[in-house]
C-alpha positions in Angstrom: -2.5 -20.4 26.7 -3.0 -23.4 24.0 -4.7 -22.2 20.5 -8.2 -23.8 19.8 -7.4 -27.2 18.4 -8.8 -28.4 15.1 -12.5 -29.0 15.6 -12.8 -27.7 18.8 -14.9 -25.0 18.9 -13.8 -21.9 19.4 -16.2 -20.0 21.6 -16.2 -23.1 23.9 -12.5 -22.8 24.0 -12.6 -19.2 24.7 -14.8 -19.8 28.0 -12.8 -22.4 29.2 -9.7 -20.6 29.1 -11.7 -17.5 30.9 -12.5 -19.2 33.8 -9.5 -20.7 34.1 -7.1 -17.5 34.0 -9.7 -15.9 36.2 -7.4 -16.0 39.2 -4.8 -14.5 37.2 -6.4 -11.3 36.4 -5.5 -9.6 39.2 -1.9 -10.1 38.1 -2.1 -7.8 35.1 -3.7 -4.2 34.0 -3.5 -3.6 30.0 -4.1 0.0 28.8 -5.5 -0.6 25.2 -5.9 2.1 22.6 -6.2 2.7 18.7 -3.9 4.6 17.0 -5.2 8.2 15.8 -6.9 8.5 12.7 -5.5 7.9 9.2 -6.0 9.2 5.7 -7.4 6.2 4.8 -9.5 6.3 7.9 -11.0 9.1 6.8 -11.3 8.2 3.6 -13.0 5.0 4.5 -10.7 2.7 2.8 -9.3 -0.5 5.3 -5.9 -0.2 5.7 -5.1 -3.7 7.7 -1.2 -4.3 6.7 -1.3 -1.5 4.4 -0.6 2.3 6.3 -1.7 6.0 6.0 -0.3 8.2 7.6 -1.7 9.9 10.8 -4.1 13.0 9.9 -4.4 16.5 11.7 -7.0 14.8 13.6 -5.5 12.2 14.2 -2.2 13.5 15.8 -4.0 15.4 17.9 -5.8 11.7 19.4 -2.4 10.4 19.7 -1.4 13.7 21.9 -4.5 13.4 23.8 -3.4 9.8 24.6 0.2 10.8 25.8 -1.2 13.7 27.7 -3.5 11.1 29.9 -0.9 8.5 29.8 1.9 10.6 31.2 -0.1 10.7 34.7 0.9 7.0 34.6 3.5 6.5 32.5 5.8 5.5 35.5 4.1 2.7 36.9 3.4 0.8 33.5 5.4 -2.1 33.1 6.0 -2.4 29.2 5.0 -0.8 26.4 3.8 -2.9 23.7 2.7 -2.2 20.4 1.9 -3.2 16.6 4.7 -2.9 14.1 2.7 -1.2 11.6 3.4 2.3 10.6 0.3 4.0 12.0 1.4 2.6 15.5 4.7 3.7 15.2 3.6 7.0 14.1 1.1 7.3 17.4 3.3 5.6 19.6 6.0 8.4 18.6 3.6 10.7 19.9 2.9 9.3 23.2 5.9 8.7 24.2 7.1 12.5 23.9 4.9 13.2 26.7 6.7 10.9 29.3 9.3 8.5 30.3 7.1 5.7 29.0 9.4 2.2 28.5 11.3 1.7 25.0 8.3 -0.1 23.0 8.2 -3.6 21.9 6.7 -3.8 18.2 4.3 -7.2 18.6 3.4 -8.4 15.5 0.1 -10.4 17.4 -1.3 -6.9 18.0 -0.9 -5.6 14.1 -3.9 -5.3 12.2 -6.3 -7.8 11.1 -5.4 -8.3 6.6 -8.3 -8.8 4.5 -5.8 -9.9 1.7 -6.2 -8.1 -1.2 -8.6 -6.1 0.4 -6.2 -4.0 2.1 -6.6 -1.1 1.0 -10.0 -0.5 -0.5 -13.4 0.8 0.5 -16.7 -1.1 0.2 -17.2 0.3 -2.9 -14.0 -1.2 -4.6 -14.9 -4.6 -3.0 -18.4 -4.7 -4.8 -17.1 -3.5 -7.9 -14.2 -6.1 -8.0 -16.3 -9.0 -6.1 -20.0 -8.4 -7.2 -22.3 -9.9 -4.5 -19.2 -11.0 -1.9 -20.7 -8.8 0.7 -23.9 -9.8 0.4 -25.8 -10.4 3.8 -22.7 -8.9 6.0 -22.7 -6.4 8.9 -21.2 -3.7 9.0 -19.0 -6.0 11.9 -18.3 -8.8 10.0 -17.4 -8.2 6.4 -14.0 -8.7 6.7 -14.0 -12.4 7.1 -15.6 -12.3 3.8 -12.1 -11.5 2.2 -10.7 -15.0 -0.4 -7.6 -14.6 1.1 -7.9 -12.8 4.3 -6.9 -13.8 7.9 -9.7 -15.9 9.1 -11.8 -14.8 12.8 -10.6 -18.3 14.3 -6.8 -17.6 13.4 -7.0 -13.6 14.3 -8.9 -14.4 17.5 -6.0 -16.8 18.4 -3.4 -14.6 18.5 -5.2 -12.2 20.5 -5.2 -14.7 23.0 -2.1 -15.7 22.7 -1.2 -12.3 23.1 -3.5 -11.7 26.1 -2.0 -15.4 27.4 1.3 -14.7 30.0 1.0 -11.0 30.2 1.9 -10.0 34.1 2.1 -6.4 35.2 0.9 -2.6 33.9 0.7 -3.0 29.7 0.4 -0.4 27.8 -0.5 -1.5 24.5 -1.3 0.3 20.7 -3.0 -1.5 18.5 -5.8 -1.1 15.8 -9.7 -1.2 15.7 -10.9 -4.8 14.5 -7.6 -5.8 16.6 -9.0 -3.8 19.9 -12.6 -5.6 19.4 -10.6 -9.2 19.5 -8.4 -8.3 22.4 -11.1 -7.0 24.7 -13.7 -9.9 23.1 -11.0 -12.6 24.3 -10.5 -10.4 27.8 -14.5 -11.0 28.5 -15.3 -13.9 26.9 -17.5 -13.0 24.1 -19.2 -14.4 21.6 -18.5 -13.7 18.1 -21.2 -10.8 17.5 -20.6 -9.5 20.3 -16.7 -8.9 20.4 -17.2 -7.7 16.5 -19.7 -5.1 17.4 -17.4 -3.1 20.2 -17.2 0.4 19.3 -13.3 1.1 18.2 -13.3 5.1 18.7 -10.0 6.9 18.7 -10.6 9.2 21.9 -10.7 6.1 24.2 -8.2 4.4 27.0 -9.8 0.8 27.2 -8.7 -0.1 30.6 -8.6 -4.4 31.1 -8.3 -5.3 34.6 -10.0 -7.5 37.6 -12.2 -9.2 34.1 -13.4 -5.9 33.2 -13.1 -3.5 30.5 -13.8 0.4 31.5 -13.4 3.2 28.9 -11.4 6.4 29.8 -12.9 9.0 27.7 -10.6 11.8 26.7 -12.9 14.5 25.2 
């Protein structure tokens, strides 16, 4: 699948490539989950290529994961996951319940930056940039970043990503990550694919153009 060329826009892009990989779909079934919860999740700070490491909490979402997984682990395909620390550390985790395959670490799945962001909570980002998150969602404030990764260029490697994969996936990625992946699976608008909910006791299962949750408590 092509990236959005300059000037094209992308939403039109987006629903041209859907319908055209629409036969395809049948051809591959992604598992999708968020690693456990971080220190710095809980601290409310956004981590995107910085890392925490798991809490209490969230080790015990990551076992929760590899207990469900394990029912499956045989027929998945690949394992594919972000190279970022908090992946690792989850991914570690699921793996020990199974005989999942050796992961691949995918940088197109890592986290979403917000630049010098990374790392801070809303409340260093209006004491440092007075006013820059003026009129933002809670959904959409991270675009706002001077030197962040832009929407257009994060939602292009989600598709680029999504683009080619054939077979059972099971993939561990992040939470603004996880809102592009499964925006780009259905076609969504901007809004809409930044307003998914990114909880960390969910198996988001893509398959036949759908996206169903697995809830694990």
């Amino acid at each position: 699948m092509a990236v959005a060329t300059e000037g094209r826009p992308l939403q039109a892009y987006l629903n041209q490539q859907l319908k055209a990989s629409m036969a395809m779909s049948s051809l591959k079934e992604i598992y999708l989950v968020r690693h456990g919860e971080t220190e710095w999740n809980a601290a409310g700070r956004f981590q995107g290529k910085l890392d925490s490491r798991l809490t209490e909490k969230g080790v015990e979402q990551a076992a929760a994961y590899g207990r469900h997984l394990a029912a499956v682990a045989a027929g998945i395909d690949a394992l594919v996951a972000s190279p970022l620390g908090r992946v690792r550390e989850t991914t570690a985790i699921i793996q020990s319940f199974g005989k999942f395959p050796e992961p691949q670490w995918d940088p197109l799945i890592a986290e979403v930056s917000v630049g010098s962001w990374d790392g801070l909570t809303h409340t260093d980002i209006d004491a440092q940039w007075p006013g820059r998150l003026d009129g933002t969602t809670p959904f959409d404030w991270f675009f706002r970043s001077p030197d962040g990764e832009s929407y257009d260029a994060a939602m292009a490697r989600a598709i680029r990503w999504l683009d080619g994969l054939q077979g059972v996936i099971l993939a561990v990625s992040h939470g603004l990550t996880g809102r592009l992946i499964r925006g780009a699976y259905l076609g969504l608008a901007k809004d809409d694919a930044l307003g998914l909910p990114v909880p960390q006791d969910v198996i988001w299962r893509l398959a036949n153009g759908r996206v169903e949750p697995i809830r694990l408590s």
